[in-house]
VOPAGU-2260 file (C-alpha; in pm, 1 decimal, decimal comma):
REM VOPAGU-2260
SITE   aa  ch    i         X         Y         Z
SITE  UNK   A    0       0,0       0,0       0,0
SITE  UNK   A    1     128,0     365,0     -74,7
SITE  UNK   A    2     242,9     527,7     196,6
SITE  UNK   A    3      62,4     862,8     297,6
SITE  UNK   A    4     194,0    1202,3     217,4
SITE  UNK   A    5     219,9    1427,0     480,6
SITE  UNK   A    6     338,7    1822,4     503,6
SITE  UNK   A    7     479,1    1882,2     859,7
SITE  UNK   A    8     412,9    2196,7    1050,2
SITE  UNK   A    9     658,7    2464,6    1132,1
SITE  UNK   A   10     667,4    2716,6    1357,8
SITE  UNK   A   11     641,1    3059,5    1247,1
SITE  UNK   A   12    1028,9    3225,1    1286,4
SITE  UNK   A   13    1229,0    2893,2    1264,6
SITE  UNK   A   14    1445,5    3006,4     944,1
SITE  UNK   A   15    1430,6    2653,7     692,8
SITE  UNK   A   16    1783,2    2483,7     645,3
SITE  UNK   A   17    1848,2    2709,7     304,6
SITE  UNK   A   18    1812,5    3001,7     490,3
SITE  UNK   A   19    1550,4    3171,0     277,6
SITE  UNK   A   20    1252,7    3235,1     479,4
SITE  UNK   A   21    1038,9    3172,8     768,1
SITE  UNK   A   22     673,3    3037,8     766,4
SITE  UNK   A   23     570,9    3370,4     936,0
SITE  UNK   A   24     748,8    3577,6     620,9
SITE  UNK   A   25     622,5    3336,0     347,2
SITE  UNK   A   26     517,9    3635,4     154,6
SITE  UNK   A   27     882,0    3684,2      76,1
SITE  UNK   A   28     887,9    3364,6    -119,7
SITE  UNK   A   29    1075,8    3318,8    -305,0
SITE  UNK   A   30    1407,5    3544,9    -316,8
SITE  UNK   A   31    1580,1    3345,4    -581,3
SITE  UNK   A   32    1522,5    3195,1    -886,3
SITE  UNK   A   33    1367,4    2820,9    -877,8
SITE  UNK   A   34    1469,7    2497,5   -1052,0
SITE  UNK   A   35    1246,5    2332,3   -1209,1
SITE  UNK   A   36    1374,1    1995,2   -1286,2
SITE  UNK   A   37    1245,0    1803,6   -1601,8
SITE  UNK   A   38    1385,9    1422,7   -1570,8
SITE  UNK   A   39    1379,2    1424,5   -1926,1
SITE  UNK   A   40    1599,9    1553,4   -2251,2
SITE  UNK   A   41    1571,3    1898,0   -2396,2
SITE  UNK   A   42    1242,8    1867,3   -2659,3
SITE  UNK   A   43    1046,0    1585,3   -2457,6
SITE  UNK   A   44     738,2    1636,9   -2377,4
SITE  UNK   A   45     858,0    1663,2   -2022,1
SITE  UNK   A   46    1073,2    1950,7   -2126,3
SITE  UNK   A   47     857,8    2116,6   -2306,7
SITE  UNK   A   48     509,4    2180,2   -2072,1
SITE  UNK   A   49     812,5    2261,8   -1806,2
SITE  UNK   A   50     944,7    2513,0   -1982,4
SITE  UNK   A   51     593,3    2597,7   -2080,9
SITE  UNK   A   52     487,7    2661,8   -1733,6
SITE  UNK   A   53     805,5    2873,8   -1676,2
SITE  UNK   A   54     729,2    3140,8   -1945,1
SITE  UNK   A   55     344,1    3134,2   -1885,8
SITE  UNK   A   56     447,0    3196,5   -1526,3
SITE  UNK   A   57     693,8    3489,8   -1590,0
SITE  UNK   A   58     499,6    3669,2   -1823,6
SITE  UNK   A   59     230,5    3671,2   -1574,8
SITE  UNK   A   60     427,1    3802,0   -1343,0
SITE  UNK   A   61     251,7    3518,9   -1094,0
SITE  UNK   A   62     591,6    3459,5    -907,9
SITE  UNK   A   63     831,0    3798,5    -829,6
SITE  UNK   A   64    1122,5    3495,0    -912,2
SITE  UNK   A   65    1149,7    3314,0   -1223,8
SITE  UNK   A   66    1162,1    2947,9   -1248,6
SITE  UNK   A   67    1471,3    2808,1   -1405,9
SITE  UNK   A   68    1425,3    2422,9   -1638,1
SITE  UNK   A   69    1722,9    2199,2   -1542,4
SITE  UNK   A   70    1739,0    1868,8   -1734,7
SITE  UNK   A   71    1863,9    1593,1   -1533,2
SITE  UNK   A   72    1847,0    1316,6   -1737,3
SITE  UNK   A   73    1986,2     928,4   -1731,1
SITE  UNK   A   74    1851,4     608,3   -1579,2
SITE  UNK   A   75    1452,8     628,8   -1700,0
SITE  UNK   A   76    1428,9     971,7   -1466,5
SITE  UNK   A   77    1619,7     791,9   -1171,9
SITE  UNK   A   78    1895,0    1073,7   -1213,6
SITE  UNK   A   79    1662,1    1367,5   -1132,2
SITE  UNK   A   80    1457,2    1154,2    -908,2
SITE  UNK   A   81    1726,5    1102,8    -678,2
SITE  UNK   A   82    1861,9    1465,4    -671,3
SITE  UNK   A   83    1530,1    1596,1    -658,8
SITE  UNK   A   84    1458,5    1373,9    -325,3
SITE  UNK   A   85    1770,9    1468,4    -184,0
SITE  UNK   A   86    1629,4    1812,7    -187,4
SITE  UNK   A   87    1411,6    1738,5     120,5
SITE  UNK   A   88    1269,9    2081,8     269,3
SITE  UNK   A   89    1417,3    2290,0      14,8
SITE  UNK   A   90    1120,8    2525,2    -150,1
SITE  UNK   A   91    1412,4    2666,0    -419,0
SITE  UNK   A   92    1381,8    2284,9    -637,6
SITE  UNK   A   93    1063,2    2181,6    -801,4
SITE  UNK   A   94    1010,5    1875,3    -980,1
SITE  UNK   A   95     836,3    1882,3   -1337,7
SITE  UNK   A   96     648,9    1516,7   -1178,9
SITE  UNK   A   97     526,5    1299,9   -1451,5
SITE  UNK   A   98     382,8     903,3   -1435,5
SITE  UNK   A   99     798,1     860,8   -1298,9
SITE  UNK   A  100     676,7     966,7    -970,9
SITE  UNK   A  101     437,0     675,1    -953,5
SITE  UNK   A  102     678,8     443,3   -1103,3
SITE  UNK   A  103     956,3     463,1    -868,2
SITE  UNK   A  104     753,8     452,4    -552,6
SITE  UNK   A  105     597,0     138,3    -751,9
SITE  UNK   A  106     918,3     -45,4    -738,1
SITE  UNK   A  107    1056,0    -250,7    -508,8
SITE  UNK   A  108    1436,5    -234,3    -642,3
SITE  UNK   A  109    1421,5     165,8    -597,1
SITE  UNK   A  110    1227,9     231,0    -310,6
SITE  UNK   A  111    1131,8     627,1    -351,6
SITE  UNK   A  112     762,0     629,8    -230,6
SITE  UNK   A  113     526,9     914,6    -271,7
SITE  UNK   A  114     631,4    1023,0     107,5
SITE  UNK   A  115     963,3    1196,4     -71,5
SITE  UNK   A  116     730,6    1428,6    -233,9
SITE  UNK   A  117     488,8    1726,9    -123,0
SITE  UNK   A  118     256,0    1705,3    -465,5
SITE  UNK   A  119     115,6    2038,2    -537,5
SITE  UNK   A  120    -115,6    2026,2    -872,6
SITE  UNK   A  121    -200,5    1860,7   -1178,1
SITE  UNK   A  122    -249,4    2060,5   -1479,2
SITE  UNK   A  123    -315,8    1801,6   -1768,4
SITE  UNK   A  124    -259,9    1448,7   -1868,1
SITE  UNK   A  125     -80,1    1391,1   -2222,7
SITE  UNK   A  126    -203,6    1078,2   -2383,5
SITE  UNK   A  127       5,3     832,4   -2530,1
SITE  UNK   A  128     -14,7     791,2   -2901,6
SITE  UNK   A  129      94,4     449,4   -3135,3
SITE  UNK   A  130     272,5     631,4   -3383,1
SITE  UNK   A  131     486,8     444,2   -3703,9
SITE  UNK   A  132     734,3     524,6   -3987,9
SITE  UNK   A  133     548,7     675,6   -4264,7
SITE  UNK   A  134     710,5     448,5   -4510,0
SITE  UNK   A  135     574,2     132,3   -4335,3
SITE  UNK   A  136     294,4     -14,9   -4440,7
SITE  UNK   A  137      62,9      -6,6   -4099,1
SITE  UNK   A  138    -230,9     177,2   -4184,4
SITE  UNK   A  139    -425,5      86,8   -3881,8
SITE  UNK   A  140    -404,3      -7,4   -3524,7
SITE  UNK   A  141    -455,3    -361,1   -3595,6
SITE  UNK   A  142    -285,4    -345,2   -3900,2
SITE  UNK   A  143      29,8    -313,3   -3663,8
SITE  UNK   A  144     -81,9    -542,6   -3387,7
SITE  UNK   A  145    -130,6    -853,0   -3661,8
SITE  UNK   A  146     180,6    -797,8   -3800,7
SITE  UNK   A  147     387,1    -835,1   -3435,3
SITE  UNK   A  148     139,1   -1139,3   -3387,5
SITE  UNK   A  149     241,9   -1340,9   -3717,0
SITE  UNK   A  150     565,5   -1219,5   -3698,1
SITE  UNK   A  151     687,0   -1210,5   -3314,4
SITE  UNK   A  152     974,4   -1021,1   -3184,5
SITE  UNK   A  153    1028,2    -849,0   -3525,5
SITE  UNK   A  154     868,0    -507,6   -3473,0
SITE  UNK   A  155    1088,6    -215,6   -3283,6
SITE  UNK   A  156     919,6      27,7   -3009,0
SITE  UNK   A  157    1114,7     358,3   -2962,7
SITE  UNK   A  158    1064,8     441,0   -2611,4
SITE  UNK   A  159    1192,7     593,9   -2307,2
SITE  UNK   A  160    1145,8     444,6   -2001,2
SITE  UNK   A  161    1144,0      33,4   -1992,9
SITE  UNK   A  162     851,7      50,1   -1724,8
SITE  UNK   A  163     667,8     346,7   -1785,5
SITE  UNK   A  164     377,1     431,4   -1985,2
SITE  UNK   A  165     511,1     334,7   -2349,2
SITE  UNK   A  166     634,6      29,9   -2246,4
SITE  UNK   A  167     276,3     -56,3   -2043,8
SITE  UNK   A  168      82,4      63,7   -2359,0
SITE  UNK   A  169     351,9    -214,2   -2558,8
SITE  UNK   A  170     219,3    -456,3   -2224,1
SITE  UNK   A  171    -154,3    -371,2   -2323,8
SITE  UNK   A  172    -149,0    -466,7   -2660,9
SITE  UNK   A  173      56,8    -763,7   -2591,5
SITE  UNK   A  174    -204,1    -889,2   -2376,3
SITE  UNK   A  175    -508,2    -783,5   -2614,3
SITE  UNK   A  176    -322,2    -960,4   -2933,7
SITE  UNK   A  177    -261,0   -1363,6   -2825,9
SITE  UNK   A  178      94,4   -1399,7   -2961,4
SITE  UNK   A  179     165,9   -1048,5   -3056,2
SITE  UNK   A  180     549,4    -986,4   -2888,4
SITE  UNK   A  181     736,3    -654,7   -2958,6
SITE  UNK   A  182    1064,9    -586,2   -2917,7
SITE  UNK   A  183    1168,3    -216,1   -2715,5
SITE  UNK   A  184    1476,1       6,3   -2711,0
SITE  UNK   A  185    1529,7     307,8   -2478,8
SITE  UNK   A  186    1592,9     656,3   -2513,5
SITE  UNK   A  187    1681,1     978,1   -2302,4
SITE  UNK   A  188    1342,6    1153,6   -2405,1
SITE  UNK   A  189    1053,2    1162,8   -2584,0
SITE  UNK   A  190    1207,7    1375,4   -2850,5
SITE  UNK   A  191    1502,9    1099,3   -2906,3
SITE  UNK   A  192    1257,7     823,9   -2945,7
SITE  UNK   A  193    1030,9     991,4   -3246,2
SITE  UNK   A  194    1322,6    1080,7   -3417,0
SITE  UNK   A  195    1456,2     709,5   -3430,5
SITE  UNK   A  196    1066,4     587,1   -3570,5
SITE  UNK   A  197    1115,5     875,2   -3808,8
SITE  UNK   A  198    1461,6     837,1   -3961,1
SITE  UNK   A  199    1369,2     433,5   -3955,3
SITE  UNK   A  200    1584,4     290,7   -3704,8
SITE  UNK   A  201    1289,8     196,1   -3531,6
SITE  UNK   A  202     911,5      93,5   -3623,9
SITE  UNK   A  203     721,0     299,5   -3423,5
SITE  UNK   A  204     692,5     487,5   -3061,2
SITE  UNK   A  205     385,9     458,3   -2766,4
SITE  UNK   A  206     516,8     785,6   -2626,5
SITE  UNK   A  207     337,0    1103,3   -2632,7
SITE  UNK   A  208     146,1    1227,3   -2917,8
SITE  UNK   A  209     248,6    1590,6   -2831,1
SITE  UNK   A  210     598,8    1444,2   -2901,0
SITE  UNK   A  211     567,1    1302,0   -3221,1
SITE  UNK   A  212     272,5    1603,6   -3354,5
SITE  UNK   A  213     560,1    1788,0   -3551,7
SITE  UNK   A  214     701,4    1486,4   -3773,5
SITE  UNK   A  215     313,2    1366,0   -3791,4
SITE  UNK   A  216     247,4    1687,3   -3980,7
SITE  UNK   A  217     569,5    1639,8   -4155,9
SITE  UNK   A  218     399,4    1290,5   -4264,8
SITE  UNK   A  219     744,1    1171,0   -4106,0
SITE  UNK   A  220     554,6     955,3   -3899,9
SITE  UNK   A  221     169,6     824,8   -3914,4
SITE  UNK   A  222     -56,5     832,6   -3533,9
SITE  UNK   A  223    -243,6     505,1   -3585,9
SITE  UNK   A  224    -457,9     551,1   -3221,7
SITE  UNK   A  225    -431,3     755,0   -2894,8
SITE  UNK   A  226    -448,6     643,3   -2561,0
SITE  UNK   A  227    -705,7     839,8   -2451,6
SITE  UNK   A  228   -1118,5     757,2   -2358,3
SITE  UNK   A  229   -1190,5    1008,0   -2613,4
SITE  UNK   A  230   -1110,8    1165,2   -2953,4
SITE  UNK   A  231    -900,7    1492,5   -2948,9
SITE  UNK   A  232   -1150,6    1766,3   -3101,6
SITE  UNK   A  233    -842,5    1919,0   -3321,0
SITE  UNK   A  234    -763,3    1534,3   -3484,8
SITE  UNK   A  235   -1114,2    1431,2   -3547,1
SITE  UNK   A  236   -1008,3    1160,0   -3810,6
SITE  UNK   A  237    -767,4     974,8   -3529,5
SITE  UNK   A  238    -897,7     695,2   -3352,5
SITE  UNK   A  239    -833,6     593,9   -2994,4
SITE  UNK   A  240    -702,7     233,8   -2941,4
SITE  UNK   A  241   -1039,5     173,2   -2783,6
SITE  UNK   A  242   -1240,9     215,5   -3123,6
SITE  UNK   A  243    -985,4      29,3   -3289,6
SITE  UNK   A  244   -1076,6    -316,2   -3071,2
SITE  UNK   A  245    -860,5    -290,3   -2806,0
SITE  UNK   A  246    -922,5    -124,6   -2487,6
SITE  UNK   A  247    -542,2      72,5   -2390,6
SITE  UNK   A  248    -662,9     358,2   -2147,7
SITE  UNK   A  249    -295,4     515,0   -2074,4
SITE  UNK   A  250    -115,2     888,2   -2059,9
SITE  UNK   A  251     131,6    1033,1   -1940,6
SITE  UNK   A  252     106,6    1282,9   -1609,9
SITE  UNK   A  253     151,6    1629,0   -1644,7
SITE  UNK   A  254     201,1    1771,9   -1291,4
SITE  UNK   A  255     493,9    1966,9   -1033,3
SITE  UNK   A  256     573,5    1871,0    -684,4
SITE  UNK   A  257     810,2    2007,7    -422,7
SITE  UNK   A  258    1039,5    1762,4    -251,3
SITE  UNK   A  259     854,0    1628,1     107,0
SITE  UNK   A  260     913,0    1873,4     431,6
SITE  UNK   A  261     843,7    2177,3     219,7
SITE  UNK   A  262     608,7    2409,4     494,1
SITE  UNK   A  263     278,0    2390,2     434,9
SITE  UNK   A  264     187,2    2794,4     369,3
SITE  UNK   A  265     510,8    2805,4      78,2
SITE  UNK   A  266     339,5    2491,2    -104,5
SITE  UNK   A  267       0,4    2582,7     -53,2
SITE  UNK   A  268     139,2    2951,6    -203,0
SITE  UNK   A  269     270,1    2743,7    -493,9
SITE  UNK   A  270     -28,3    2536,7    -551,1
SITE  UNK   A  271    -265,1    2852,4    -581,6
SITE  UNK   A  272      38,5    2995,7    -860,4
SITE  UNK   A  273       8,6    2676,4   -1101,9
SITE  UNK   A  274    -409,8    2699,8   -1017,3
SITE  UNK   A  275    -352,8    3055,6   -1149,9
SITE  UNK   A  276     -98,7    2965,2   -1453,6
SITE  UNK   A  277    -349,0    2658,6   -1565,2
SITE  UNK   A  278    -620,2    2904,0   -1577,4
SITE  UNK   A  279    -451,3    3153,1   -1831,0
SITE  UNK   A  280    -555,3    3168,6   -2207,5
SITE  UNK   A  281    -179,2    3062,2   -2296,9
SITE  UNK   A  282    -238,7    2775,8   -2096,8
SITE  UNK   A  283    -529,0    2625,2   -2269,4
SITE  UNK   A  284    -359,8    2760,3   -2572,6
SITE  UNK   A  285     -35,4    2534,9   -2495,9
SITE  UNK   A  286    -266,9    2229,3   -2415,0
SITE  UNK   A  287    -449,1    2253,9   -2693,1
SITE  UNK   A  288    -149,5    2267,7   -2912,0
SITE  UNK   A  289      -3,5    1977,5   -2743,1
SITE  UNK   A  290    -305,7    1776,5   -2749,4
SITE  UNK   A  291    -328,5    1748,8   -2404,1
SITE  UNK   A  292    -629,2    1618,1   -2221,3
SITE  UNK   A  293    -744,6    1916,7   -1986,6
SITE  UNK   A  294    -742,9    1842,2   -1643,3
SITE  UNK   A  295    -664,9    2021,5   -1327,2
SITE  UNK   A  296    -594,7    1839,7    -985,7
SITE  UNK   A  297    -508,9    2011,0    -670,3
SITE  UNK   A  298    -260,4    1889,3    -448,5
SITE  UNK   A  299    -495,6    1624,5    -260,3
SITE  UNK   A  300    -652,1    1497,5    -531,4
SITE  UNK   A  301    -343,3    1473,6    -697,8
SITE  UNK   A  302    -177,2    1285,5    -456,1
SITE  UNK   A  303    -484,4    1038,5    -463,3
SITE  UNK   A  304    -437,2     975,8    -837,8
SITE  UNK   A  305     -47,8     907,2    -796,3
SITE  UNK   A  306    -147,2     642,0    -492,7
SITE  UNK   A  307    -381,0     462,1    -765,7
SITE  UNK   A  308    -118,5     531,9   -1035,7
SITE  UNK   A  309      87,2     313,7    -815,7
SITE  UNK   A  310     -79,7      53,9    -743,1
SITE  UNK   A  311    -156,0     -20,8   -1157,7
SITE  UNK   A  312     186,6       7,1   -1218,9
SITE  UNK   A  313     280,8    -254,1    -978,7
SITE  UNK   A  314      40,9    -475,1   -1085,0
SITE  UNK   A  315     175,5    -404,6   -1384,7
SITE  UNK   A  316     523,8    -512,2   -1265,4
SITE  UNK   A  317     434,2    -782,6   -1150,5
SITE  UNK   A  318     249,8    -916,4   -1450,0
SITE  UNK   A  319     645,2    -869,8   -1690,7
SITE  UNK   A  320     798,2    -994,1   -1424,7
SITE  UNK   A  321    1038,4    -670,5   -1445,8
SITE  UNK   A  322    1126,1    -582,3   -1086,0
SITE  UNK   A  323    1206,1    -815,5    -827,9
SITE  UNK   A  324    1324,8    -691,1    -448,2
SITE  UNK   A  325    1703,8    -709,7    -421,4
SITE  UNK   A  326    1844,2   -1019,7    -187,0
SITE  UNK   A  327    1897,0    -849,9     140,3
């Protein structure tokens, strides 16, 4: 079971370990510029609704500070995880949390559970799309799923994480199509992966759609089906994998989170900035661009999704046998 998150109190005029402020002067918050950590590679999608966030932020002057993107990449996010949980209390590093966040505290070989985080909002989830080479022949969903089924282990998935949402939608299919096996290789980011599909070193990608949108255009690459329950109103003509026969519900987490022992007032100060930045015309212009599915969480509810998110995924584990507890 997921631990619980929990923000502890702090007396008003004990100055936090960085030195920066008391919970009495929160309104002074922040002095300095933040990170904002995206676990992924300059151009993932990651990267880009951090960096998104940023500039909506400081051209609405919603923070007197800016917010500086950092990309600490390496190890499916386990690089930026582990700096950004070493950050415990500090209000000066935010974390640009995706699906990761789930993952990690999902397995048992890595150990980071949801209590190293103070979630604050979510502002959209970004569904996963099955996108191929435009030169292959897959004109359809199934079209792709019957060819990994009569020819197993044949068919290349550009992805970047080996347990996170690509690789579960590559799971979901598996399990929809009887004798249907893919084969995976791993990249640094989103933007790495549906570049391989598109200069064919790989047959397709599960990562995000908002990803791949550019080289889709570019009739680089062709979206066969989203993730999503529904349609996107601005690609009426695209199935979701649901229409095409098999039921893949999936997407990819588009949230922040300070590290855990963050006082309360600073990330409850922070929480009411992103409610304020999600509610700005370039926001729903961004999502809209990026296909994202609009949704806005506040930190409790939030924090309820990632607890469910965590129990799928390791169910999910479980199932690919993938993560086993290391011998003591």
């Amino acid at each position: 079971m997921a631990k619980h998150f929990h923000m502890p109190a702090v007396l008003s005029g004990i100055v936090l370990a960085a030195g920066v402020c008391t919970q009495a002067s929160g309104q002074s918050y922040p002095t300095r510029s933040i990170e904002l950590v995206s676990p992924t590679s300059a151009g993932s999608g990651t990267d880009i609704y951090a960096r998104a966030l940023a500039e909506i932020v400081r051209q609405n002057k919603l923070l007197p500070q800016p917010f500086v993107v950092q990309n600490r990449t390496g190890g499916g996010s386990l690089v930026a995880i582990n700096y950004f949980q070493s950050k415990r209390g500090d209000p000066y590093v935010m974390l640009a949390a995706t699906g990761t966040v789930a993952i990690m505290a999902a397995r048992a070989d890595v150990n980071i559970g949801l209590e190293n985080y103070t979630p604050l909002a979510l502002l959209a989830v970004d569904p996963q799309a099955i996108m191929v080479n435009a030169d292959l022949p897959y004109k359809t969903l199934r079209d792709l799923a019957e060819a990994a089924r009569k020819q197993p282990d044949t068919i290349v998935c550009a992805i970047t994480n080996p347990l996170g949402s690509g690789r579960q939608v590559i799971h979901m299919l598996e399990k929809l199509v009887p004798g249907a096996k893919f084969k995976f290789v791993t990249f640094k980011g989103g933007g790495e992966a549906v570049l391989s599909v598109a200069g064919g070193h790989t047959h397709f990608t599960t990562e995000n759609l908002s990803e791949g949108l550019a080289l889709v255009e570019a009739k680089k690459l062709r979206a066969l089906a989203l993730t999503s329950l529904k349609r996107m109103p601005q690609l009426p003509d695209l199935p979701t994998a649901t229409e095409a026969g098999y039921n893949i519900d999936a997407g990819t987490l588009r949230g922040f989170a300070f590290p855990a022992g963050v006082p309360k007032d600073i990330a409850v100060m922070m929480e009411g900035v992103l409610e304020r930045a999600f509610k700005t015309q370039a926001w729903k212009d961004h999502a809209r661009k990026h296909y994202y599915e609009d949704r806005y969480l506040g930190s409790a509810d939030y924090l309820k999704l990632l607890q469910q998110r965590v129990e799928e995924y390791r169910a999910f584990f479980k199932e690919v046998g993938a993560i086993k507890k290391p011998a003591q």
